[in-house]
C-alpha positions as CSV (number, residue, x, y, z in Angstrom):
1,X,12.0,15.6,-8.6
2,X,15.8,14.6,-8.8
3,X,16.1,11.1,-7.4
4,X,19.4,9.7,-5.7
5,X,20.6,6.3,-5.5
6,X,20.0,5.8,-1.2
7,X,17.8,8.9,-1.2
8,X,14.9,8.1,1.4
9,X,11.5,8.9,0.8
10,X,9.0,11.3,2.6
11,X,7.2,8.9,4.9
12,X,3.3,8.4,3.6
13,X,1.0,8.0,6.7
14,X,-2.2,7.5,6.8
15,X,-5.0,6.2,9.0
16,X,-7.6,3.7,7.2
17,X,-11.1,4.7,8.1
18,X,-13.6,2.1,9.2
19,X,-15.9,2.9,6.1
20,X,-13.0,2.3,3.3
21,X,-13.4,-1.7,3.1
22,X,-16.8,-0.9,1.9
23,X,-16.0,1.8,-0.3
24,X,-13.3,-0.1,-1.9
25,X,-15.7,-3.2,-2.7
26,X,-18.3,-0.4,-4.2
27,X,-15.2,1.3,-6.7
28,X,-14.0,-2.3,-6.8
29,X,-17.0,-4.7,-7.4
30,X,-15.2,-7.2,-5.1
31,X,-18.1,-7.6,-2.6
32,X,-16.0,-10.6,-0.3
33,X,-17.7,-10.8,2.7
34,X,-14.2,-10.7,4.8
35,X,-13.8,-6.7,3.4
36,X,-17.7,-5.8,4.4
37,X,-19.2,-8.3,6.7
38,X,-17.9,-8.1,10.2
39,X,-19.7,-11.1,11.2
40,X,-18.5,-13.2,8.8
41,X,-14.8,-12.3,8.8
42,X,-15.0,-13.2,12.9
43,X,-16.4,-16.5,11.8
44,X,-13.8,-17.9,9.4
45,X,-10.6,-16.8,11.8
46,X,-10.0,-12.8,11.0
47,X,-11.0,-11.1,13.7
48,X,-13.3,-9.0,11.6
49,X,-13.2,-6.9,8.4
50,X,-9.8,-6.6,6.2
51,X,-8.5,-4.3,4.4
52,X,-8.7,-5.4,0.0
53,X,-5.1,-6.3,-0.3
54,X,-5.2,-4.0,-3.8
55,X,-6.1,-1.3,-1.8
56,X,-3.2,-1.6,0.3
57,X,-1.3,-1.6,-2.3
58,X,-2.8,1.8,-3.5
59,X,-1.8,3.6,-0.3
60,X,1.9,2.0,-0.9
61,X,2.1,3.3,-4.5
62,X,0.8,6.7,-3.5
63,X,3.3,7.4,-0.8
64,X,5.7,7.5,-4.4
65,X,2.7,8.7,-7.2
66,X,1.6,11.5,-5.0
67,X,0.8,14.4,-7.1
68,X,2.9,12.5,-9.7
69,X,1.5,11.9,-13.5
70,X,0.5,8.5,-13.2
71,X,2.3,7.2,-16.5
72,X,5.6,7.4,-15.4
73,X,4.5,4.1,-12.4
74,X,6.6,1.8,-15.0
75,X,6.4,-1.2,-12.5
76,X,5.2,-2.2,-9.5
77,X,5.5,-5.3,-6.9
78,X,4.7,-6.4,-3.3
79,X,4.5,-9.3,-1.4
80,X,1.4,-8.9,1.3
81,X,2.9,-10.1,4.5
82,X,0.1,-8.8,6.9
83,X,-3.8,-8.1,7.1
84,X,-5.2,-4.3,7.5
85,X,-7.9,-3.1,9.4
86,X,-10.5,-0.4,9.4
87,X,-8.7,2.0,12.2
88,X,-5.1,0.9,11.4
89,X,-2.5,3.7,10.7
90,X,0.0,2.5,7.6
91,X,3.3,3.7,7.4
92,X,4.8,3.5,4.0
93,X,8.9,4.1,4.4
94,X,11.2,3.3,1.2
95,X,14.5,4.1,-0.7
96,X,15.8,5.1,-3.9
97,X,17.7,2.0,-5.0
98,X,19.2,2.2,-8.2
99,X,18.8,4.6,-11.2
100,X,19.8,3.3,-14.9
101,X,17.7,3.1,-18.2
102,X,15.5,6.9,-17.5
103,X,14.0,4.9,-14.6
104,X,14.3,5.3,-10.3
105,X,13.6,2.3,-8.6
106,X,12.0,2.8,-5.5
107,X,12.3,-0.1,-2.5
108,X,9.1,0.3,-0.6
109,X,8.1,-0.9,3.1
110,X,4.6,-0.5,4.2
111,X,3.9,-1.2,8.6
112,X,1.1,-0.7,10.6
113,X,1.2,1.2,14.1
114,X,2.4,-1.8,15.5
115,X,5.3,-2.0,13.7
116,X,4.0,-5.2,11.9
117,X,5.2,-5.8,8.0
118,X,2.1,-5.3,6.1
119,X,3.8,-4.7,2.8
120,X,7.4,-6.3,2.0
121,X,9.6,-6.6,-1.1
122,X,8.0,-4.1,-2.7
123,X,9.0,-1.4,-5.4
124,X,8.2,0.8,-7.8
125,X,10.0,2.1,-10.8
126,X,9.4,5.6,-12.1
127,X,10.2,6.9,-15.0
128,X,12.5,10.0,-15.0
């Protein structure tokens, strides 16, 4: 793909089923009770079960990898301004920024159906 500097990005959607929290701990090993226990998650403030913040990050990073040889992801960053949830529907929305050195920077903006900043700051640069 021939990237251009203010070229937007396909928008990624995707829903995040209720069972992905779990599967994530099992490909993940990180067995935190806020991703998997319900219960638990209610009693320290959450509301319930989040999302594993990597994970998020995953779905961001594939709304630019898709299909893509995963070698040329050079760098990658985020700040996590929001919590996901089993049922939420991510929207990942982003811009081609600059272009210099064989590489496409990629500004990145991940929301939830609410409109809510999950994902902020972010970018990835891939290598052309």
């Amino acid at each position: 793909m021939a990237y251009k500097i203010n070229q937007e990005i396909t928008p990624f959607q995707i829903e995040v089923d209720k069972y992905r929290p779990c599967y994530y701990a099992g490909a993940s090993g990180d067995f935190n009770p806020i991703h998997i226990d319900n219960d638990f998650a209610k009693a320290v403030g959450l509301g319930g079960v989040i999302l594993h913040g990597l994970c998020t990050m995953a779905y961001v990073y594939r709304a630019v990898m898709n299909n893509k040889d995963p070698e040329k992801l050079k760098k990658i960053k985020a700040r996590f301004k929001g919590m996901v949830r089993p049922n939420d529907k991510l929207t990942v929305s982003g811009k081609v920024t600059a272009i210099e050195n064989n590489l496409a920077t990629i500004d990145l903006l991940a929301t939830n159906q609410k409109n809510e900043h999950i994902i902020t700051n972010a970018c990835a640069a891939i290598e052309i």
